[in-house]
C-alpha positions as CSV (number, residue, x, y, z in Angstrom):
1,X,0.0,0.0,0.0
2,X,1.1,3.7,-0.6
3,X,2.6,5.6,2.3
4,X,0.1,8.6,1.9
5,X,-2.7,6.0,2.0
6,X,-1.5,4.5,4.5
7,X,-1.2,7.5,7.0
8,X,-4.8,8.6,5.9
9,X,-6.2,4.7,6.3
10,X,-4.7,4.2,9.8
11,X,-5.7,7.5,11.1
12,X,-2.3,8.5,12.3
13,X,-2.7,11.3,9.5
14,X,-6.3,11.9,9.0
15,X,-6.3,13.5,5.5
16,X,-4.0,11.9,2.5
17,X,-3.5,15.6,1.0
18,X,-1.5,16.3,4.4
19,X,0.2,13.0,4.2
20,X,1.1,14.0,0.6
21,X,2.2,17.2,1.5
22,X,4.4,15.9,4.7
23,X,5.9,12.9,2.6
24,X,6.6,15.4,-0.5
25,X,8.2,17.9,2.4
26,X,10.8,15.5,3.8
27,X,9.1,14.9,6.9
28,X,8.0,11.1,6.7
29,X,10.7,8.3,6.7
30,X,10.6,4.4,6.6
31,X,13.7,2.6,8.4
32,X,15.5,6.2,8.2
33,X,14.8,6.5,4.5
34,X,13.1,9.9,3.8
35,X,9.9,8.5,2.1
36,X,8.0,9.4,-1.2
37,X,4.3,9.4,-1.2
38,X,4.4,6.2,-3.3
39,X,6.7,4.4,-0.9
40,X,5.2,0.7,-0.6
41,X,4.2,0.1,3.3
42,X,4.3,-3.2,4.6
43,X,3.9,-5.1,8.3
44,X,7.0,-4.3,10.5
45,X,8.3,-1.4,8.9
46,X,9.2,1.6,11.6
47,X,7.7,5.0,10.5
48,X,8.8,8.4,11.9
49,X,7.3,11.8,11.3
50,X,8.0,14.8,12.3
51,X,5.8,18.3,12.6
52,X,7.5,20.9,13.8
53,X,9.5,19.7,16.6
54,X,7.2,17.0,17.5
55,X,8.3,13.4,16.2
56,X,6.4,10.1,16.4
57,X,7.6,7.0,15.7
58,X,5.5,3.8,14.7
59,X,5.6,0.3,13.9
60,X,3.6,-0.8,10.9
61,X,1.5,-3.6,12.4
62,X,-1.1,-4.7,9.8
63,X,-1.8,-3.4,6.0
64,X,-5.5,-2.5,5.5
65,X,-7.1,-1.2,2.3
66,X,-10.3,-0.3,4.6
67,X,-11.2,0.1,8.3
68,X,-13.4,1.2,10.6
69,X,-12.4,4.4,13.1
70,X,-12.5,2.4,16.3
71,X,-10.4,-0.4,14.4
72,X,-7.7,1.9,13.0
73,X,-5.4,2.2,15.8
74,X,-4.9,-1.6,15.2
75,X,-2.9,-1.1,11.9
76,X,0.0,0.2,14.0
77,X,2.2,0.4,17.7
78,X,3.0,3.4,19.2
79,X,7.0,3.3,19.7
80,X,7.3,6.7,20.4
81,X,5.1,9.9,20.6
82,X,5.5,13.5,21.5
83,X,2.4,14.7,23.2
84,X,1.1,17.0,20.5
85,X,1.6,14.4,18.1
86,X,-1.4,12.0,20.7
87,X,-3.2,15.5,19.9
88,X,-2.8,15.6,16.3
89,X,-4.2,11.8,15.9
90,X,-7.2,12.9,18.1
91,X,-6.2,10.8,21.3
């Protein structure tokens, strides 16, 4: 799956024009690989974004085309979070 579809799917990004626009600025990387929008996602891969000075880090833990809301926050683990980043996802 696409990392901008991805973000937007799993909810850790809720809009795929903002996880366009933070993959195409730099800010999105896969193993510490700046990523491209069109980066292919898969199961145990470690994501880390960064807005601003707040960074979160995840592990990819399942690859869904579709889910519900309440079932989103399955598609991934928390490794590390700054607190506006809980914010940004809505937690």
């Amino acid at each position: 799956m696409r990392l901008d579809k991805y973000l937007k799917v799993s909810r850790i990004i809720k809009r795929r024009t903002v996880a366009k626009e933070a993959c195409d600025g730099g800010r999105v990387s896969i193993g510490g690989r700046i990523a491209k929008p069109g980066t292919e996602v898969k199961e145990g891969d470690i994501l880390e974004i960064r807005f601003g000075s707040r960074l979160g880090r995840y592990q990819v833990t399942e690859v869904r085309e579709v889910t519900r809301k309440n079932e989103a926050a399955e598609m991934y683990r928390v490794l590390s979070e700054d607190e506006g980043m809980a914010a940004e996802r809505g937690e």
